[in-house]
N, C-alpha and C positions, 0 to 999 in steps of 0.2 A: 402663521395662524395663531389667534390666541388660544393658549391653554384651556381647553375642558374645565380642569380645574380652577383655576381662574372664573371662569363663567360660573360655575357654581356657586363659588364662594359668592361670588358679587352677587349673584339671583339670593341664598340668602339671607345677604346681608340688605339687601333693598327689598320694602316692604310695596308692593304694590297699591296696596290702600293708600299709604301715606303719599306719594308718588301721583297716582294718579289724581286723588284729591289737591295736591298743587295746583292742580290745571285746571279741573274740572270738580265741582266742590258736588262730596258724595253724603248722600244719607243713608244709615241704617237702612236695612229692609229684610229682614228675618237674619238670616245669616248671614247674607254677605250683604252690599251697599249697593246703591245702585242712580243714575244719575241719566241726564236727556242726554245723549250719545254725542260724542266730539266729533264725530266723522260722516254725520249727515243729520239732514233736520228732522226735528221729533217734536212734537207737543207733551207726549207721555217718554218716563223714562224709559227705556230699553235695554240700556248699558249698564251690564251687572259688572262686578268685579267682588270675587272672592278670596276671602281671604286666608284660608285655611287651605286653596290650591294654588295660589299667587296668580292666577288667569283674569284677563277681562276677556267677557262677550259681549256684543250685542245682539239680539235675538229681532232688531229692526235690519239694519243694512250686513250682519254676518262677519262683521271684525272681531277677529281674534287675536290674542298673543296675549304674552308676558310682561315683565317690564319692558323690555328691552324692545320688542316688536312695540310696546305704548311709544315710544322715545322718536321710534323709528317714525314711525305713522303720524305723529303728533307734530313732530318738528320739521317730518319728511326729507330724515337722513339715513343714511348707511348704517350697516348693521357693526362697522369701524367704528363707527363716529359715535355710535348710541351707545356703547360700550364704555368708551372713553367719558361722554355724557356722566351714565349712571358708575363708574369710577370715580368721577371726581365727585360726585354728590354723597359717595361713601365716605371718603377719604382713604381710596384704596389707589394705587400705581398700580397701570397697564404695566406688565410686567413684559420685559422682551422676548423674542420670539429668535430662535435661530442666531442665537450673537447679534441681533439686530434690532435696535427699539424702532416698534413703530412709528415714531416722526425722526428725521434725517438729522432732524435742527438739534442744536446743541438742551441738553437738560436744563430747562428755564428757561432757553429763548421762546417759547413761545406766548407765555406768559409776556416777559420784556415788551414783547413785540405788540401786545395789544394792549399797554400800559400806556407804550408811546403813543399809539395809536389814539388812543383815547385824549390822553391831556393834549395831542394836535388840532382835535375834534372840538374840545373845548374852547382853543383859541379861537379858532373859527369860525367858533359862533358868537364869543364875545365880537368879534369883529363886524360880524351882520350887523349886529344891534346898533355901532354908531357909525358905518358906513352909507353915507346918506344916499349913495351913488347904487348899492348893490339894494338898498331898501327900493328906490325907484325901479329898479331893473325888475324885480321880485313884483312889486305892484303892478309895473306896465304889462306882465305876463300873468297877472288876476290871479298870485299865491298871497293866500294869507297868511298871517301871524301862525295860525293854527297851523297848517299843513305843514309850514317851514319847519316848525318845534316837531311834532310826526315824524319826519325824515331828518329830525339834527339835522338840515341845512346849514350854511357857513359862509364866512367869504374870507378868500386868500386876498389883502392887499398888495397893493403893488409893493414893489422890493425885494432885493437879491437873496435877504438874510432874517427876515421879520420872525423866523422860528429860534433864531439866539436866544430872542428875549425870554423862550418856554423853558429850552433845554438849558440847563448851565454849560453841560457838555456838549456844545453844537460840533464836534467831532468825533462824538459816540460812532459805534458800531451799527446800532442799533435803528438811528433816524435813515442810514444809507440802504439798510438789509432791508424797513419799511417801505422805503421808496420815497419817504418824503424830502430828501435831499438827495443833487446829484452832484460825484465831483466830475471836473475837466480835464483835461490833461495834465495840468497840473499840480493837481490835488486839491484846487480851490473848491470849496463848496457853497452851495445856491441852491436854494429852495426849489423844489419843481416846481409846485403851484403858486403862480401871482398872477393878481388881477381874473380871479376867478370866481363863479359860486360854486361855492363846493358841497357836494354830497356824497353823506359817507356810507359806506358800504359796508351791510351788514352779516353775520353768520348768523344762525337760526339760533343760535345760542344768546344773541344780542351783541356779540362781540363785533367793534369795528376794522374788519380787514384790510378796507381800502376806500379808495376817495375815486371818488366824477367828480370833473372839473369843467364847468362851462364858461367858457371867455364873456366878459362882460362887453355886449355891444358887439363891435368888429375884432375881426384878429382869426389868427391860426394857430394850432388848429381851434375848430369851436369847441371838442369836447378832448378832454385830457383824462387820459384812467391812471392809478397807479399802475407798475411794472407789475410781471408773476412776484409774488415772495411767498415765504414759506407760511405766511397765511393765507392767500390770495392765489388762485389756480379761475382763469375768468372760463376755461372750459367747461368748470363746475358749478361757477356761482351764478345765481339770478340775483338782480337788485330789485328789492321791495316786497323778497317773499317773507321774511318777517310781519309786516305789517300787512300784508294780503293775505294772514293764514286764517284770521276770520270767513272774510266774505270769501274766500276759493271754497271754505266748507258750506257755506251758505248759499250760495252757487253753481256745484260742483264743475265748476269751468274757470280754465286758468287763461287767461287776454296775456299771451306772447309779442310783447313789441319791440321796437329795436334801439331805443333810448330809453334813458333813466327819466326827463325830462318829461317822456309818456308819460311815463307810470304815476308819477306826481300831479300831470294835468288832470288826468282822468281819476286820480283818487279827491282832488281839487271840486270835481263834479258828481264825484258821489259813486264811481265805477274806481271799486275799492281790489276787485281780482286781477288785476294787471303784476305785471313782472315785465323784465328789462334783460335780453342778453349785453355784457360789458364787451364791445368792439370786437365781435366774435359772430361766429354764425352759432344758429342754433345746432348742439350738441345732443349724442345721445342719454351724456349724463344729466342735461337740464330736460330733458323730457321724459327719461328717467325718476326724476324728483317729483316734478309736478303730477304724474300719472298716479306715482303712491299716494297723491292726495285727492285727486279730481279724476271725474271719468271723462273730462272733454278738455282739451286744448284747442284755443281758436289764436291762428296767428295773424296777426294783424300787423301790414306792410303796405309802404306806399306802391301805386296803383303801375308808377316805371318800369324800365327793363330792371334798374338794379333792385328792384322790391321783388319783382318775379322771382328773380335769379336767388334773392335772399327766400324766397318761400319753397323752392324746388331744393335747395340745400338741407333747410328745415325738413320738407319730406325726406329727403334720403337719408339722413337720419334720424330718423324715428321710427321708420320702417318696423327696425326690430324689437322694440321698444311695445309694440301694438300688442293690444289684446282684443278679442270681439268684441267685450265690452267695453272697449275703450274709444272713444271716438277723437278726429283732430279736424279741425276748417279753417278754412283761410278768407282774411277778409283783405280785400285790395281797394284801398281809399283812390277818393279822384287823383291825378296826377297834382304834386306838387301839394298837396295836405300830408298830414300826420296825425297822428290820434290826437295831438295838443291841439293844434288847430283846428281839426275837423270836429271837436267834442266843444270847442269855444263856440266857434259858429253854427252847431248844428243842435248841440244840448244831448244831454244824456238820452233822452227816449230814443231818437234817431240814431245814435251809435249802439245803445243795449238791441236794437231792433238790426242793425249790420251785424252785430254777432250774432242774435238770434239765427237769423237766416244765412248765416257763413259756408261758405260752398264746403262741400265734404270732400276729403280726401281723394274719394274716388274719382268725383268728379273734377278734380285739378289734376289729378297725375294724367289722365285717359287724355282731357282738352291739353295740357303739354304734352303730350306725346303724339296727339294727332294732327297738332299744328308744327309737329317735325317731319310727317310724312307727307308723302301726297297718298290721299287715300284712294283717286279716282284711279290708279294705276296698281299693276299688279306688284310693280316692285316697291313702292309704299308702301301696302300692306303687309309686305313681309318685312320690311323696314320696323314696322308698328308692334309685329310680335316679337322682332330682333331688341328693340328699346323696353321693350315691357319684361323681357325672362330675366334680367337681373335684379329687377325689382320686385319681382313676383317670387323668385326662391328665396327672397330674404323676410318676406310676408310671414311671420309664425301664426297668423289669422286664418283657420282653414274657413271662415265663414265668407271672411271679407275676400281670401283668395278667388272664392270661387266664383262669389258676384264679378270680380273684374274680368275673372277668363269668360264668364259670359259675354260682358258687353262689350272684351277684345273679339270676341268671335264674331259677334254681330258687326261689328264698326271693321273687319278684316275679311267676311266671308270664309272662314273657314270652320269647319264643325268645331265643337266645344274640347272634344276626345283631341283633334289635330291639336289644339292650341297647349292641349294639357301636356300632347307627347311633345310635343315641337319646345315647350319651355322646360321640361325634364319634370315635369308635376306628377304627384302621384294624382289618382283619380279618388274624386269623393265621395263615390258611388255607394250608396247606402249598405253598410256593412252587413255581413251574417251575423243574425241573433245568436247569442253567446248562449254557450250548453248551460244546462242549468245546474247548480251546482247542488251537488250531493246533497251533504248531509248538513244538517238543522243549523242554516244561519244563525239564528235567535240566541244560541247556547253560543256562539265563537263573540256576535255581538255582547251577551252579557259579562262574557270573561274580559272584554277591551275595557268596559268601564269600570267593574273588577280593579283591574290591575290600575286604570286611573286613578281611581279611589286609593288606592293601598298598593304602588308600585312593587313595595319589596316580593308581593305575591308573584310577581311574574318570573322569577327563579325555579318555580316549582311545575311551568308551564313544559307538559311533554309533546314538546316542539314537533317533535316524529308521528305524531301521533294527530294532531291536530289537523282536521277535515278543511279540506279542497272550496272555505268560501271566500268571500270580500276583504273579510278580517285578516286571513290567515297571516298575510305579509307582515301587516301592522302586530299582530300578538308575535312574530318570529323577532321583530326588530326590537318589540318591548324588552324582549327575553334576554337578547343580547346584550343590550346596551343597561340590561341590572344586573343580570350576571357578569358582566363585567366592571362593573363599580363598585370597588370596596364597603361602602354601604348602601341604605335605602336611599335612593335619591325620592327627589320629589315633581311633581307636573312640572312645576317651571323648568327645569333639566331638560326633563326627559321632551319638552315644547320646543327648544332652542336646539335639540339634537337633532330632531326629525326636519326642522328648517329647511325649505329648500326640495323634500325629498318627495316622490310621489302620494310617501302615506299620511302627509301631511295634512290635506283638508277630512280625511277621515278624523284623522286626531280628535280636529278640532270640532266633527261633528260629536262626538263621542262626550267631549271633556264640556262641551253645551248643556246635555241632556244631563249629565249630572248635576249641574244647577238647579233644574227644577225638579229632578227624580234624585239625591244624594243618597246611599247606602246608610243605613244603620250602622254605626261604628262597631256594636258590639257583635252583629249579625254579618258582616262580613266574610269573616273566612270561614264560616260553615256553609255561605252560598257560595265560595269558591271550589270546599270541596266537592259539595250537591252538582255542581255545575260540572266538573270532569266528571263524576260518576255518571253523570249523565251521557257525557262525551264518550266514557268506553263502553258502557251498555249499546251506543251507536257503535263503537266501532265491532263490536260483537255482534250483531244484528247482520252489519253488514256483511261482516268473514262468512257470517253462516249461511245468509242468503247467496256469496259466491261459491260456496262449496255445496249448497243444497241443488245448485243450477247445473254443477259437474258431476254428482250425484244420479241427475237425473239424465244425464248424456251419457254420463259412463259406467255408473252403480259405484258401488263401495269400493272394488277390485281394482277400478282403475285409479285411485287416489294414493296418492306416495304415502308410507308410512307417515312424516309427519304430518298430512292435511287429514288421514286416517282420524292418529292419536286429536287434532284439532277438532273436527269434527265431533268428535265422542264428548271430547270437555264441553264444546259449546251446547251439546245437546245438553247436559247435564245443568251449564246453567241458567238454560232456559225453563228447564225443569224445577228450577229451584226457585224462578221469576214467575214462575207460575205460567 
């Protein structure tokens, strides 16, 4: 884990104005700045970011976070990665963790690593430029000048050693650990990539991790990836989410294919949200990524058994992945197309209109799984709810669960309640309306944005004392996690601490409303004391109200001496309240 401290320092030392202004360029607007939102379309601006809490909101689609949730969401990486991110833009070292730095690679290699990377990139594209042979090849598949420069396109010419001429050192360390040289038994070394176009493979940071390779003409294989290295992990990376981080937000739907070669034809034709898994099936961490950006994934695979087989993989990992609002379809081309070809011959309206109408999850898992039974038969059907319970307790969607135990019931005959017991499901049976809670919301609500405003107040919060509502949880964990911290920390802190944790969307409902409702600075802590005095006049209220009600079941006689002594003082200061 990294250091607490660490994170603090780094939140900071990174100003989120300055930061998010990078990306997305902000104008003054009273107090804080404010700009048309990065993470869905707006005409007007919505997207606040303050600068005196370090927070952005948007008050159109409901994104929130810090720097580091900006990084995260922006770039649509890991809360590791976004870390390291705004470290390096500090000039601060992720510091180790456990005797163990978090990258395995030696101190510098990874830098090394995407140096080489880079000046290979370079050759490789001087080499397009006067290869007259990869220029044709490029034409006769209708990419232009434009799209080639977009994806830094390349080409490996033919020959064993044509990367000598880059490196002086063609026996570095460093070209072998990249993957772009292999040796033999020997110890001879030869380029991987000849007679290839090559496309390089990007991180969200811009960096080049790795190279597609497609053979020019005939030859095996057709496409060539580089090896894992310690920049390149193909379970995690998509190619062409960089350049698709536009229109996926413009969009909000990510086009899942299974070539790079996709992604290019149909950026080629103006269908600019596509991405590429590298010689892999789809993974939980690439559907993972793209969900942090987009509420819909549509995969898109040829129409064969191995295209199915490639879309049923894709579902079962995603499964967990799902949210209700999240949605995923699948589009299955005629046999023997591919989105390059079917988007050539077909044009962009007829492919946006196959994703448009892309079958939904539902309905692919139910039709594969019912074309594994026989359903006219009694042991089919129970075949049907035998193939469906492991795919339904991995569901965390109680909305989308429930629709499919429906229409398992209906397509199985058996009641709704059988299929719930029979797959181990809990029932979703419209809950008991929750007791109502005591005492004056209002007063717990004003003390959370309280303690937002001005953190160090929440030391003085009497935790014990504090009434049975919404808030409670969130003002208990306030308390902790300041009185725990040798000084005042600040929102951003105390945003990245709660992370993850149940009282996390309150937070953020809370630290909204202070944008458009902020505290007087100077008025503050006399509405924080006003605000507990108000809280024990309630808990006094109430004591007296429980001991006025055993009063009247037992009289005075039957009260212990101290609920006696209690009673007497309460009368008194209610006496005094008038």
């Amino acid at each position: 884990m990294i250091p607490d401290s660490f994170i603090q320092d780094l939140l900071a030392r990174v100003d989120i104005v300055d930061l998010v202004d990078s990306y997305v360029p902000l104008k003054k607007s009273g107090a804080n700045y404010a700009a048309c939102c990065p993470f869905h379309n707006e005409k007007s601006p919505s997207f606040t970011v303050s600068p005196t809490k370090q927070f952005y909101h948007c008050f159109g689609c409901g994104a929130h976070g810090t720097a580091i949730g900006f990084v995260m969401e922006y770039q649509g990486i890991g809360f590791i990665d976004a870390i390291k991110e705004l470290a390096s833009r500090a000039g601060m070292q992720v510091p180790e963790s456990e005797g163990r730095a978090f990258n395995d690679e030696k101190p510098g290699q990874t830098r090394a690593l995407i140096d080489v990377m880079a000046r290979a990139a370079q050759y490789y594209k001087e080499q397009l430029k006067v290869s007259q042979r990869a220029i044709e090849y490029c034409r006769k598949r209708g990419l232009t000048g434009e799209i080639a420069a977009r994806f830094g396109m390349g080409y490996a010419p033919d020959g064993w050693q044509n990367l000598e001429a880059v490196f002086s050192d063609y026996n570095a360390a460093e070209l072998k650990i990249a993957g772009l040289v292999i040796e033999n038994e020997t110890g001879r070394r030869y380029d991987r990539f000849r007679e290839r176009l090559m496309i390089p493979i990007v991180n969200p940071k811009g960096d080049i991790i790795a190279f597609g390779g497609r053979i020019i003409d005939q030859g095996e294989p057709k496409y060539l990836n580089s090896p894992e290295t310690p920049l390149f992990e193909k379970g995690r990376e998509l190619f062409g989410l960089p350049q698709a981080r536009q229109a996926l937000r413009d969009t909000n739907t990510a086009i899942i294919t299974e070539g790079y070669m996709d992604v290019i034809a149909l950026a080629q034709s103006g269908v600019g949200n596509a991405v590429a898994t590298l010689g892999t099936a789809t993974t939980a961490s690439h559907v993972n990524k793209l969900l942090r950006q987009v509420d819909r994934i549509v995969f898109c695979f040829d129409g064969d058994s191995a295209g199915r087989k490639a879309a049923w993989r894709a579902l079962e990992n995603s499964l967990e992945a799902l949210a209700d609002n999240k949605r995923l379809g699948f589009v299955f081309l005629p046999q023997g197309d591919d989105p390059d070809s079917h988007i050539r011959a077909h044009g962009k309206a007829e492919f946006e209109r196959l994703v448009k109408q892309a079958m939904p999850l539902s309905d692919f898992l139910l039709r594969e799984l019912a074309q594994r039974c026989d359903l006219t038969s009694s042991e089919g059907k129970a075949q049907l709810i035998y193939e469906a319970k492991p795919l339904l307790l991995r569901l965390p969607t109680p909305l989308l669960r429930l629709q499919l135990v429906k229409r398992l019931a209906e397509a199985s005959g058996f009641a709704q309640s059988e299929v719930e017991r029979l797959c181990e499901l809990k029932s979703y049976a419209p809950a008991a309306p929750p007791k109502a809670k005591r005492p004056a919301p209002s007063l717990t609500r004003n003390l959370v944005r309280i303690i937002l405003h001005k953190p160090g107040l929440a030391r003085a919060l009497p935790v014990d004392r504090l009434p049975d509502t919404a808030e409670r949880p969130l003002l208990i964990l306030l308390h902790d996690l300041v009185a725990g911290h040798p000084d005042a920390p600040g929102y951003a802190y105390l945003r990245e601490q709660i992370r993850g944790r149940p009282e996390e969307a309150l937070l953020e409902t809370f630290a909204s409303e202070l944008l458009d409702h902020p505290f007087d600075e100077g008025a503050v802590e006399t509405e924080f004391r006003a605000t507990l005095e108000k809280l024990q006049q309630g808990d006094q209220k109430r004591a007296f109200s429980e001991l006025q009600t055993r009063v009247q079941k037992l009289g005075v006689a039957g009260l212990t001496r101290e609920e006696k002594q209690a009673y007497i003082d309460l009368l008194g200061n209610r006496g005094n309240h008038g």
